[in-house]
C-alpha angles and dihedrals in degrees: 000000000000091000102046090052096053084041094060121083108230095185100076093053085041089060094043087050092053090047088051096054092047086044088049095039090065102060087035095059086048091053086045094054088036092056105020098124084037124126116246100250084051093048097051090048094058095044083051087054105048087048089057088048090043091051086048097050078040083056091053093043092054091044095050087045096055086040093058092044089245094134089106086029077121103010100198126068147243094024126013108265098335090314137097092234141024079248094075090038091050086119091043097038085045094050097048096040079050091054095045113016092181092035123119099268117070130146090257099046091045092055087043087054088040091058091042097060087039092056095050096047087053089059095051088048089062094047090055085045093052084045097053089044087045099050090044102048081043098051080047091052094049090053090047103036096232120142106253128167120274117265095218092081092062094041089050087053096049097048083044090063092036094067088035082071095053092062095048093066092042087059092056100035085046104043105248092311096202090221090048088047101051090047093050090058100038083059091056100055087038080053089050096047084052091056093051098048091047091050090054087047092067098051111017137201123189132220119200109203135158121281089249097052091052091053095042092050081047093056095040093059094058097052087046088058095044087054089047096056085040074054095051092039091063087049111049084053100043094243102136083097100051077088123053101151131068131240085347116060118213081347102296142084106248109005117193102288116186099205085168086079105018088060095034087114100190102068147094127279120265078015125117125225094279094040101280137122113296099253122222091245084057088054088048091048094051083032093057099034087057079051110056091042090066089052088051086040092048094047085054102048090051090054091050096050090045093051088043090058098041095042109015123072139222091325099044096050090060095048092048083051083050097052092043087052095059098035089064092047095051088044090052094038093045094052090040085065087044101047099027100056090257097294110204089243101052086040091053090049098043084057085042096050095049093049098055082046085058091041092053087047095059094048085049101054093039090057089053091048092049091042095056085045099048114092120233105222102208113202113258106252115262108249105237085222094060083055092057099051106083089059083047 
């Protein structure tokens, strides 16, 4: 123990630290100025809020940093080789883009993997900070008996992107592990979910829907998050351009697909099931997998929209308008990477579009949860003889 400890070099995560509390120190003066005359149950919300938009805007970042093959842009963690910036690395980050021009480290990958790692380190600022507000308006609220929101939300959050940022630096120290990639990203939109659901609890509002609906959404979002992770999944091994073609995939119905080693989790990237190299059929069979999950997703989310309109009311209604929004954005964004050879900007909407269906999920869910625990209260019956006693 002793001699990791001395082994490790503390200054580079001091310095990220120290990023991460300037990049987190801009959004939060602006929340301070926003909701300064707020009351605490309003201020927590909004930080709450600009956490989740922040974690969104974090989604996209990570997204755009795998898609530009800037994963090893520094690959070492936490700082980029040994320094906060690629500034402080320009000899490192030149000797290695010399040695391999097209490689994995250039200037431009290693400030995209830098961000990245800032921004998430914002992120994680705000939500000590929202730990730090939480317990003390709830300690407040102990002392003067008055109703506040639980802390825990804020603490679970807090541990959530903590072990995010574990596997961040696994992703880097073990070379885009595909496992380790796929569950970096699945904790981000999980983070993202948490944060939704936190900020609802602050101000609810209740939806009131039948018994069935709230089963079915139920059902539909966890078929959403296991084709995200199929989507994630397709990603983190370079499989979108197994398929080029649509309906159709390398021009025929059902082309020799190899699942044993698409769907083996624990390996390296680029490695088959025994050690080998990943073979094509392996990338048409995760490919294709991904693929016939949106059409399942897709059903469903038909179905759901249609049973919101015919049995739901105003709210439902909305909310079926919302689903079948983004259903359409995630089926033309989805075929655009397909048809179109995987172009940054569809690939980014396509990321983009299943992390705001996860986020509606999660409002969703959280309103039905707050609508079967609110209590109705019915008016008391009007006595027939209390009627009676103004002609008295």
């Amino acid at each position: 123990m002793n001699g990791l400890a001395i082994g490790f070099d503390f200054e580079p995560l001091l310095e990220l630290l120290a990023m991460a509390a300037l990049v987190g120190a801009v959004p939060l003066v602006w929340w301070q100025w926003r909701h300064r005359g707020d009351s605490a149950a309003k201020r927590l919300r909004a930080l709450t809020l600009l956490a989740t938009f922040l974690t969104f805007d974090l989604i996209l970042i990570g997204a755009l940093t795998r898609l530009t093959d800037s994963g090893l842009g520094c690959p070492d963690w936490p700082g980029c080789y040994g320094s906060a910036s690629p500034i402080g690395a320009k000899a490192e980050i030149l000797a290695a883009q010399s040695a391999m021009p097209t490689g994995p480290v250039t200037h431009g990958k290693a400030w995209m993997e830098m961000l990245h790692r800032y921004m998430a380190g914002g992120v994680g600022f705000l939500l000590v900070v929202l730990v730090i507000l939480s317990w003390w308006v709830w300690s407040r609220g102990r002392r003067t008996g008055e109703t506040t929101p639980s802390p825990w939300w804020a603490t679970l959050s807090l541990v959530w992107i903590l072990v995010q940022g574990v596997f961040g630096a696994w992703t880097v120290t073990m070379k885009l592990f595909p496992a380790i990639v796929t569950t970096h990203l699945l904790l981000a939109l999980g983070l993202l979910m948490l944060l939704a659901w936190q900020a609802e609890s602050y101000a609810p509002k209740p939806l009131a829907w039948p018994a069935g609906l709230r089963r079915a959404f139920a059902a539909f979002t966890v078929l959403a998050i296991a084709q995200v992770a199929l989507g994630g999944w397709v990603s983190t091994n370079y499989a979108v351009l197994a398929c080029q073609d649509f309906p159709t995939c390398q021009g025929q119905w059902l082309p020799p697909t190899d699942f044993e080693h698409g769907f083996t989790l624990w390996r390296e990237l680029g490695r088959g099931a025994h050690g080998g190299w990943l073979p094509f059929e392996a990338l048409t069979a995760i490919h294709l997998a991904h693929r016939g999950g949106a059409m399942i997703v897709f059903a469903a989310l038909l179905v759901l929209a249609w049973a919101l309109w015919r049995e739901g009311g105003p709210d439902a209604r909305r909310w079926a308008r919302r689903l079948l929004a983004v259903g359409g954005w995630q089926l033309a964004s989805g075929l655009s990477n397909v048809v179109l050879g995987w172009p940054l900007v569809a690939a980014l909407a396509h990321t983009g579009g299943a992390a705001a269906l996860l986020l509606m999920c999660a409002i969703v869910l959280a309103r039905l949860r707050a609508g079967r625990t609110t209590t109705v209260i019915e008016p008391a019956p009007v006595r027939a003889d209390i009627l009676t006693m103004g002609s008295k």
